[in-house]
C-alpha positions in Angstrom: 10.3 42.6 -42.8 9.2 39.4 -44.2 6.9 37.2 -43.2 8.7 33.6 -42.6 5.6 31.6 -43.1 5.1 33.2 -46.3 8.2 32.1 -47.9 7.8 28.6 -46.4 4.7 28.2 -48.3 5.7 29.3 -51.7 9.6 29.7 -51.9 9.5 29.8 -55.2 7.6 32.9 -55.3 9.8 34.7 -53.2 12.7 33.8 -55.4 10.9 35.0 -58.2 9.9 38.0 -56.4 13.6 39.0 -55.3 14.7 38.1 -59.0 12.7 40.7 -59.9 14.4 43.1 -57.6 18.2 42.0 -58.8 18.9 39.5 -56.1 19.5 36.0 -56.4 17.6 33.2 -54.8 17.9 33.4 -51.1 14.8 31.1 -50.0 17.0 28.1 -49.3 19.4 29.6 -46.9 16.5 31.4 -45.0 14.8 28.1 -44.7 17.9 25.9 -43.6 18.1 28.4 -41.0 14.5 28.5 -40.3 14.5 25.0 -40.0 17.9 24.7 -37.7 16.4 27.4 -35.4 12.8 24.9 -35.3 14.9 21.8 -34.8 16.3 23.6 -31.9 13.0 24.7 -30.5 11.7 21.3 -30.8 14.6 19.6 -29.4 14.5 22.1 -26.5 10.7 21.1 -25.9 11.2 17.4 -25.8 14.4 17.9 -23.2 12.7 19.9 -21.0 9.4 17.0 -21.1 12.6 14.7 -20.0 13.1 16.5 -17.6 10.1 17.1 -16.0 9.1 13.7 -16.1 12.6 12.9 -14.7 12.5 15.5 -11.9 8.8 13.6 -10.9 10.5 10.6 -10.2 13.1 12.2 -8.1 10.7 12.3 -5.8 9.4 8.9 -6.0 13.0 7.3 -6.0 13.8 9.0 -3.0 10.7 8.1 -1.0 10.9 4.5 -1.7 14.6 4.4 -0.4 16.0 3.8 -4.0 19.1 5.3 -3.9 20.7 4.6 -6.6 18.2 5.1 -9.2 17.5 8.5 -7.3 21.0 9.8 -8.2 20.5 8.8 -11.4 17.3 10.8 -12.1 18.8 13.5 -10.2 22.0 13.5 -12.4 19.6 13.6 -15.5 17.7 16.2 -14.6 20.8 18.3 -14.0 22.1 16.6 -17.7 18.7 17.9 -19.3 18.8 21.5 -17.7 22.4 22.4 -19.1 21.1 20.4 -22.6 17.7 22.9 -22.7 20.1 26.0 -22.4 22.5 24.7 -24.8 19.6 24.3 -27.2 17.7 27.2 -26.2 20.8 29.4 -27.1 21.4 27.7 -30.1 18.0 28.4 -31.3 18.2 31.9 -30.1 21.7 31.9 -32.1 19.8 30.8 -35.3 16.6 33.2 -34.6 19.0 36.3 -34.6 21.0 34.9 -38.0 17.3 34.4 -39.3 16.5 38.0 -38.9 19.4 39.3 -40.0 19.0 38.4 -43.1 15.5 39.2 -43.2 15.6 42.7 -42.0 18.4 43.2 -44.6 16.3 42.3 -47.6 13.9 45.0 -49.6 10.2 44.3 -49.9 8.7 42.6 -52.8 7.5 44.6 -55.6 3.4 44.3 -56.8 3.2 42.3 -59.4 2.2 45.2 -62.2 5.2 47.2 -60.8 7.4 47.2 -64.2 10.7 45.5 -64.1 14.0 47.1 -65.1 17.5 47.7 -63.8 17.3 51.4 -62.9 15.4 54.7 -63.4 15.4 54.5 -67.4 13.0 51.4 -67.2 10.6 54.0 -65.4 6.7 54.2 -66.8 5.3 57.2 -66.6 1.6 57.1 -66.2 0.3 60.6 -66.5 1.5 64.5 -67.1 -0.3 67.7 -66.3 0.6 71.3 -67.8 2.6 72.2 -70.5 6.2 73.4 -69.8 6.2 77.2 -70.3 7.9 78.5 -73.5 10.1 81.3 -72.7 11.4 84.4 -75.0 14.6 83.7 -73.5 17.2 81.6 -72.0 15.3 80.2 -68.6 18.1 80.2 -65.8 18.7 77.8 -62.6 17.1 79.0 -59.1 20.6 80.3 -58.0 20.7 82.4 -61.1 17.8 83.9 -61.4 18.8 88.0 -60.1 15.6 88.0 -58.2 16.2 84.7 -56.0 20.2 85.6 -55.5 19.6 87.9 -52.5 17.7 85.6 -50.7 19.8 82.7 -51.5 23.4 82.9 -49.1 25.5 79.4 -50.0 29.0 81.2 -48.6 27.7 81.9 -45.5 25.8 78.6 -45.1 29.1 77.1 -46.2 31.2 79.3 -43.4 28.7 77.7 -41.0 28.3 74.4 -41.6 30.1 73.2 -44.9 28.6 71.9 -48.2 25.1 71.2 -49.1 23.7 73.9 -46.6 22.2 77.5 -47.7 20.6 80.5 -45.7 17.7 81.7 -46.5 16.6 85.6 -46.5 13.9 88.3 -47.3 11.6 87.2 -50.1 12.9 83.8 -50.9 12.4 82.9 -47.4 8.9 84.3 -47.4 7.7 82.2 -50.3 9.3 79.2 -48.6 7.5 79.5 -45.6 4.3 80.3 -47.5 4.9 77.2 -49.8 5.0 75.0 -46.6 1.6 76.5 -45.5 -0.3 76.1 -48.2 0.5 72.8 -48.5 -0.5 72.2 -44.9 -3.7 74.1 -45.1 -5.0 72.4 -48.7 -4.4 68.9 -47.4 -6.2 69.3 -43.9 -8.9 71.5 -45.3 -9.2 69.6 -48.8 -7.9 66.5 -48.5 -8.5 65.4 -45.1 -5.4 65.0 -43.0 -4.3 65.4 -39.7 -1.8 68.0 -39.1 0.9 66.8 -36.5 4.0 68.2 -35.4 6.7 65.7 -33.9 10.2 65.0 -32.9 12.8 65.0 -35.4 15.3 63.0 -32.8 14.4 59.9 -32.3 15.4 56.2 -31.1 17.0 53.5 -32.8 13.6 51.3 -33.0 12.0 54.3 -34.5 14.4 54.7 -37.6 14.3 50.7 -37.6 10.8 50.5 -37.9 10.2 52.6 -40.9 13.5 50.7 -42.3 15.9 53.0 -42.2 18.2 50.8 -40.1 20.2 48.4 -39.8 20.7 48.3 -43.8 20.7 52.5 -44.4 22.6 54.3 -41.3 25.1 55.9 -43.4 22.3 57.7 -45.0 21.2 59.8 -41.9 22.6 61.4 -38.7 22.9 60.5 -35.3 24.1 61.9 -32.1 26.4 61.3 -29.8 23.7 60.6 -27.2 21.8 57.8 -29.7 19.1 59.8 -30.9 19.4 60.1 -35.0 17.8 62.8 -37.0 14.8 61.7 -39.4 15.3 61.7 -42.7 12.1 62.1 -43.2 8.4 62.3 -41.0 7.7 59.5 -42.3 10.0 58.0 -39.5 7.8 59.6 -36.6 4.2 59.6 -38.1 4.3 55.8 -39.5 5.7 54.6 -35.7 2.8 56.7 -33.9 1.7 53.1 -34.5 3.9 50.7 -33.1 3.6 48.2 -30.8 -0.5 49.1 -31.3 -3.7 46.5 -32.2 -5.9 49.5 -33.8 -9.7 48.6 -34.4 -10.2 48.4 -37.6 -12.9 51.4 -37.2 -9.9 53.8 -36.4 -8.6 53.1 -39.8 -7.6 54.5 -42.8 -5.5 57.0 -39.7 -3.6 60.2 -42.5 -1.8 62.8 -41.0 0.8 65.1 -42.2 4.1 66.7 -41.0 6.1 69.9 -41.6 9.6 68.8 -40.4 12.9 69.7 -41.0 15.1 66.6 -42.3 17.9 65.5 -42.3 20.0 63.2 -44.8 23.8 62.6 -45.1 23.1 61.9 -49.1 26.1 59.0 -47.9 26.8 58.2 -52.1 25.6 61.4 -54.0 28.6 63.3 -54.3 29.1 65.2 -56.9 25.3 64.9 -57.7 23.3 68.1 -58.1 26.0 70.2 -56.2 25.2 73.5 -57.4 21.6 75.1 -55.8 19.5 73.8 -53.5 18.6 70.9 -55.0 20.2 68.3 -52.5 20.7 69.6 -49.1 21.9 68.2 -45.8 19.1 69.5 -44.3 15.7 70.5 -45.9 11.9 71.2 -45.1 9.2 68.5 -46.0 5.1 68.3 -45.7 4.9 64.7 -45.1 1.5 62.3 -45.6 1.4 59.1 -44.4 -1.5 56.8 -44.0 -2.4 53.7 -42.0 -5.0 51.4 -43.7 -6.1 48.0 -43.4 -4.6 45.2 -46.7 -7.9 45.4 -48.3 -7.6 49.2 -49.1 -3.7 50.3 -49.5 -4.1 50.4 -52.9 -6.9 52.6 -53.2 -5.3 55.0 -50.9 -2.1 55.0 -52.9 -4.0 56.6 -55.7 -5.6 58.8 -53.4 -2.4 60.0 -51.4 -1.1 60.4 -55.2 -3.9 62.4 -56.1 -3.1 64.6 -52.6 0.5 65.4 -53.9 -0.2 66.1 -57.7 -3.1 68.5 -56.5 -0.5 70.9 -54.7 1.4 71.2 -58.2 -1.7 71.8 -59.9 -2.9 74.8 -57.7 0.6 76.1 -57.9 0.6 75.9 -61.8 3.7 73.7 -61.9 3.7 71.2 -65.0 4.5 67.7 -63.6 4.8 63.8 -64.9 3.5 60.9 -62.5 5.8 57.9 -63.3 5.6 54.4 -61.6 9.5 53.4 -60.5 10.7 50.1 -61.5 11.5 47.2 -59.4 15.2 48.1 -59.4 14.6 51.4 -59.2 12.2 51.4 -55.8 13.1 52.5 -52.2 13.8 49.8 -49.9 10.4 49.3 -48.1 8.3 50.0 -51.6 6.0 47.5 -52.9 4.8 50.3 -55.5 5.9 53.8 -55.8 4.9 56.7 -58.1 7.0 59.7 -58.4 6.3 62.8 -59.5 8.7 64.8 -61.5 8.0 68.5 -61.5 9.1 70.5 -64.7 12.6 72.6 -64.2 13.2 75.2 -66.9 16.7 75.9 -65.5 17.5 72.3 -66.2 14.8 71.6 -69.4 14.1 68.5 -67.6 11.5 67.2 -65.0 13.4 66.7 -61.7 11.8 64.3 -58.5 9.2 66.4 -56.4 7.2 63.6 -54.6 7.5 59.8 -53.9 4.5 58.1 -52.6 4.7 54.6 -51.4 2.9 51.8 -50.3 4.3 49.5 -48.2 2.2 47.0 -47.6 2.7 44.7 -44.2 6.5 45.4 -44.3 6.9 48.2 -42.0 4.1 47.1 -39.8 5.9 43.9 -39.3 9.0 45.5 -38.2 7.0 47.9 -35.5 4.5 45.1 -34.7 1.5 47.2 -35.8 -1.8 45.4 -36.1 -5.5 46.0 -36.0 -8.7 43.6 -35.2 -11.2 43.1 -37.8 -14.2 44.4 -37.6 -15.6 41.1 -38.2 -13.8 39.1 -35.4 -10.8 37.1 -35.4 -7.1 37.1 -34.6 -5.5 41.0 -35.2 -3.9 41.3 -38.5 -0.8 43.5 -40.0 -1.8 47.1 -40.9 -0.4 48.3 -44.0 1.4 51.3 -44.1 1.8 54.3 -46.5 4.0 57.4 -46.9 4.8 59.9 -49.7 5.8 64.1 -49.6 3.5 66.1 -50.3 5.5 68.1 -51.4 9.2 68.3 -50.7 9.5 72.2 -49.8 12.4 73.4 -51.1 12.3 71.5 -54.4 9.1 73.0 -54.8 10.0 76.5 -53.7 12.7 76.0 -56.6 10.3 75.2 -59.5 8.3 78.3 -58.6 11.1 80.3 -59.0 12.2 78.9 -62.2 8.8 78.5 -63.7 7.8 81.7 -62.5 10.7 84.0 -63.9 10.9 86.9 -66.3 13.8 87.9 -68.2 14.1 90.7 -66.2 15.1 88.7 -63.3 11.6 89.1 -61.6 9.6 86.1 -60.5 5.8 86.0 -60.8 4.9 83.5 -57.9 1.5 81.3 -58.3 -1.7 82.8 -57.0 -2.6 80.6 -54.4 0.5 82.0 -52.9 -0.9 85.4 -52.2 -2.8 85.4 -49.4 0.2 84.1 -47.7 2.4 86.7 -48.7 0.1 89.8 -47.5 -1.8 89.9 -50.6 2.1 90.5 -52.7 2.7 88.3 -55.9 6.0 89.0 -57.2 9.4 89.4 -56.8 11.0 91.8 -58.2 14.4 91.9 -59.6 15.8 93.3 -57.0 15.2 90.3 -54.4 12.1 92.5 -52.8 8.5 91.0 -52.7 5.9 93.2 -54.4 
């Protein structure tokens, strides 16, 4: 969410900023209401001095036998009470229009974030590995003869409709071994703090991390309230809220492996064939609470955490900055990365890390006190996968496959699969 006193002080700035993010100029109607809803406040204040003063000399009227000047202050006083509830509703009125429109709005891009309408005006920054060239035609996940055993889409689809798949034998295996590793190499190596949490929670929770009001189509939600996360993100980021941290406790990263849950409200017919977009998928999750002075240093980090786990696994990858129209809602600066998918000759989305700056921590009412003294100050919050588990599981299998139909699966992975490394044509690990 935005901060109001921000956008008082330099309007033009925050025009400029949304510009940059396709909107138009919205810093005059936030302000006329901002200013409504302070009129209101301050009218409110100088009724109810009226009518304290005039509820003081109720007294005094009476006592001296003044009658008729006692009525009047008593009829005042009742006047002033039902003109400090009209005004106090009115304000309140205004308050709740005011952030409406605030909690609507995306969070304002860095300044060396690189402008552009969509995902072509994208920079990549970096690429590791060289795409594997292959004596023959590489296939998708699904087609691979060594993957199709373990992969079940009819069955999935019997169950619970499109966008679902089951899971068997040796796919499964590598799966759950992916999601391991990951969680081992970044509490061992990179310093985070494995946690496992909820994946219903309450509305403030999804509202907090920005998923709602703007994005409810996107997810699920029972018919008790609770709504399915999308991502950890949601549960690890609002550990937070409602807190004042010392500053000593910070930079706080953890990680999650969750299931999650997305209604991909808008992508149909997008990636329907495979595994590539599911209702429901496996994520490790990283997120990181810091103070203002030190987000961006631990959004190369957290990058660093997420492109490490494609390097062990041998997996070429491209680390590209997103574009202000091209960003997630809460973003001030995202990097993707793009793992390389033979199947599809192309590099395909893997990992977003984010920083968000104060925006989330706004919205949970997150702080910490400064080390130094003074008045508690907005955290700044971080989040990005690292990685997205069945993505990943995919680019092994299609990065890893011989023309025979066997897949040779990355090394690290051994020791997690009883020592095996392959799987064989047949669907059976070896």
């Amino acid at each position: 969410m935005h901060d109001i006193r921000a956008i008082r002080e330099n309007p033009d700035r925050f025009d400029t900023a949304l510009a940059r993010r396709g909107l138009s100029a919205l810093s005059g109607e936030i302000l006329a209401i901002d200013e409504a809803r302070r009129s209101k406040i301050l009218a409110a204040e100088t009724a109810q001095a009226e009518q304290n003063r005039a509820s003081k000399d109720v007294g005094a009227a009476k006592a001296r036998g003044d009658e008729a000047e006692f009525e009047r202050l008593r009829a005042l006083v009742a006047e002033k009470k039902a003109e400090i509830a009209r005004l106090n509703e009115e304000a309140a009125a205004e308050d709740a229009r005011l952030r409406d429109m605030l909690v609507a709005l995306p969070n304002l891009p860095l300044d060396d974030v690189p402008d552009g309408p969509d995902e072509s005006a994208n920079v990549e920054i970096r690429r590791w590995g060289a795409p594997r060239s292959f004596s023959f035609t590489p296939k998708e996940h699904f087609e691979i003869a060594g993957a199709k055993p373990g992969m079940d889409f009819a069955t999935a689809a019997k169950l619970s409709g499109s966008r679902f798949v089951m899971l068997t034998g040796a796919v499964i295996r590598v799966h759950r071994a992916l999601a391991q590793f990951m969680l081992d190499t970044h509490v061992a190596e990179h310093g985070l703090t494995e946690t496992w949490t909820p994946v219903l929670v309450k509305d403030e929770a999804m509202f907090g991390t920005g998923q709602l009001p703007k994005f409810s189509e996107d997810s699920y939600q029972t018919t008790n309230g609770w709504w399915l996360i999308p991502t950890a993100e949601v549960t690890l980021t609002n550990t937070v809220a409602g807190e004042i941290l010392e500053e000593a406790q910070l930079p706080i990263r953890m990680t999650a492996h969750t299931q999650c849950f997305r209604s991909e409200a808008g992508s149909a017919g997008k990636d329907t064939a495979g595994m590539l977009r599911q209702h429901q998928f496996e994520k490790v999750e990283m997120v990181s609470i810091t103070t203002p002075e030190t987000s961006r240093d631990e959004h190369e980090r957290m990058t660093r955490c997420a492109e490490a786990i494609l390097e062990k696994l041998g997996l070429p990858y491209r680390t590209i900055v997103l574009c202000t129209g091209d960003m997630g809602f809460g973003a001030t600066r995202t990097h993707d990365l793009e793992v390389w998918l033979p199947g599809q000759n192309t590099y395909r989305e893997i990992s977003s890390v984010s920083v968000c700056g104060d925006f989330q921590a706004r919205r949970m009412n997150a702080r910490f006190r400064p080390a130094g003294g003074g008045k508690p100050e907005f955290v700044h919050t971080l989040n990005g996968s690292g990685l997205a588990v069945g993505r990943c599981l995919i680019a092994v299998l299609e990065n890893g496959q011989q023309e025979d139909g066997a897949v040779e699966l990355p090394a690290v992975l051994h020791p997690y699969l009883g020592g095996k490394g392959r799987i064989a044509a047949d669907g059976t690990l070896e």
